[in-house]
Structure formats: structure tokens, C-alpha cells
N, C-alpha and C positions, 0 to 999 in steps of 0.2 A: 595574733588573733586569739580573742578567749577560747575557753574552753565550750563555753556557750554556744561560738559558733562555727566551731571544728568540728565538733563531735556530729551536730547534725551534719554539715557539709560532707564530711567523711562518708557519713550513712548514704545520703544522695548518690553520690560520686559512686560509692559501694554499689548501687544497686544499680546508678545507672548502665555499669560496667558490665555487672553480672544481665543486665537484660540485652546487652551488646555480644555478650558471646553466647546467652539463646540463640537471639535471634538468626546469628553466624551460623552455630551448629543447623537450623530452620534449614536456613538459605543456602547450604554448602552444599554444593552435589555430589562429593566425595570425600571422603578423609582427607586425601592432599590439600584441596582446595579450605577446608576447616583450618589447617595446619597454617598455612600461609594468612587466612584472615585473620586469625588469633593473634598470628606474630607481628602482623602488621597493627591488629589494634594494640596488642604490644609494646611496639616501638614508636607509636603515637601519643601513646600516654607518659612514654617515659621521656620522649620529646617536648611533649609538653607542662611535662612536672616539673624538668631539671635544666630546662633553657629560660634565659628572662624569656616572657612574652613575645616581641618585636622578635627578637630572632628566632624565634619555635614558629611562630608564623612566616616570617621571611623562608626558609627551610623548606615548610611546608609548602608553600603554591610554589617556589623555585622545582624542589628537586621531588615534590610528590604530585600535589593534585596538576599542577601544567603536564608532567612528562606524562599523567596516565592520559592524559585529554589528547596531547598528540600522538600517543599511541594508538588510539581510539579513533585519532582519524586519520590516520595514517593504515588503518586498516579498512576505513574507508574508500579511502583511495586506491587500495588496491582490489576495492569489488568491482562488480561488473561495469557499474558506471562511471569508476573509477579513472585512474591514468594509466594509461597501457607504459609497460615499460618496467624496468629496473626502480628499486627502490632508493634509488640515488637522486632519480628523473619525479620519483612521488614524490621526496622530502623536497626536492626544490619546488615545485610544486605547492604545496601544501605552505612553505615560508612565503611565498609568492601570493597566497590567495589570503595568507594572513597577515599582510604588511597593513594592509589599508584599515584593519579593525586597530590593530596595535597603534600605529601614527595615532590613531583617533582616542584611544586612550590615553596615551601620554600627552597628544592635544589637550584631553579631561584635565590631566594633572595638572599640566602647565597653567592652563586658564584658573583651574582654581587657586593654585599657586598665586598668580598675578590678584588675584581678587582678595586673595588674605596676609599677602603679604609682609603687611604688617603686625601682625600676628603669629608669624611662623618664623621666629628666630633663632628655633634651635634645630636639632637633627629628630628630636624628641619631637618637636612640634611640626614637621614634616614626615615623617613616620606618620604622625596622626592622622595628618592631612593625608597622604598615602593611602591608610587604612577606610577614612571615610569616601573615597575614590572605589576600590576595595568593595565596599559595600555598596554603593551605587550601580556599581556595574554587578551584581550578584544576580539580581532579576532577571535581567536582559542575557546572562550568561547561561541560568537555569532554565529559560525556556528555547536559549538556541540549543541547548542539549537533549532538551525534551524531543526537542522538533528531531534532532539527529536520531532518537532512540527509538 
């Protein structure tokens, strides 16, 4: 990459950064709670500067934004209209009410799969495919969230 277009990129990324832990400090309702945003913007940046791509994302919806989402309703489930019961009886539960989304997804992949087939030779070039899956479902993902919130 030149220097051409480091330097600005750097600047960007620089300020992007610093308006990210504004905004934290903004939004934090406590010191501890600053502490833990910071560290997690933290370990997202350095996640994503020193993993290739595919795997900094792979990482990422595996072991970050999926587990905060079933936590999230997993806490759902335990409010009033929730499932009565041990959180043994909500987790199964909750995997129970989420099969038929998930089927339906991997349905997504598969179909598209089958339709590009020819085209998708490598692991690289399913990753892709993967990713534009990925993005398809973002929409319909951010307004069942919305709807939850």
C-alpha cells in the first residue's frame, strides 16, 4: 500500500477509533462498564488488524455477536412472559424456537450454493458465497432485533 494511501487511511481509522471511545465514554453508565467497552473495542480492533479477514469474521459472529444475541434472549426468556423454569429448560427452549430460522438459513446457503455452483471451486470462493448470505440476512436480522428491543 503507498504511502498515499496509508497515511490518509491511518488518519480515518485514527479518528474513527477515537470517536468510538467518545461516544463509549457518552454511553457508559459507569466506569466499569467504560472499562469493559474500551477493552472489547480493543480486542476487536486487534482482531481484526492481525487475523486474515475470513477468519476475524468467522471469530467474530461464532464466538462474539451470536453468543451476545443468545444471551440477550436467553434473558428474554427468563422475563415474565418468558419460560417458567430452570435455565436448562430455557436453553432448550430457546435452541427449539431457533431450529426452524437456522434450517431456513442453511436452506439460504444451500440453494445459493446449488445456483453458483459453478462458480464456487474453492473454499475461498464459498467463504464468499457464505459472506453474501451473511449480508442478505443482515436486514431481516436488524429489524427482528429492533422488534426485540
Amino acid at each position: 500500500m503507498s504511502v498515499w494511501v496509508a497515511g490518509p487511511l491511518a488518519a480515518v481509522l485514527g479518528a474513527a477509533l477515537a470517536a468510538c471511545v467518545v461516544s463509549a465514554a457518552r454511553a457508559a453508565p459507569g466506569r466499569s462498564a467504560l472499562v469493559i467497552d474500551l477493552a472489547e473495542l480493543g480486542l476487536l480492533a486487534a482482531l481484526f488488524s492481525l487475523l486474515p479477514a475470513y477468519l476475524a469474521v468467522g471469530v467474530y459472529f461464532t464466538f462474539w455477536h451470536s453468543l451476545r444475541h443468545l444471551a440477550r434472549l436467553l434473558r428474554l426468556y427468563g422475563a415474565g412472559g418468558g419460560v417458567p423454569g430452570g435455565s436448562a429448560r430455557r436453553i432448550r427452549r430457546l435452541g427449539t424456537d431457533l431450529l426452524p430460522v437456522t434450517f431456513a438459513a442453511l436452506a439460504l446457503l444451500a440453494g445459493f450454493y446449488l445456483l453458483n455452483s459453478s462458480r464456487v471451486a474453492t473454499l475461498e470462493g464459498f467463504v464468499a458465497l457464505y459472506l453474501v448470505l451473511l449480508s442478505a440476512l443482515t436486514l431481516p436480522h436488524a429489524a427482528v432485533v429492533a422488534r426485540i428491543d
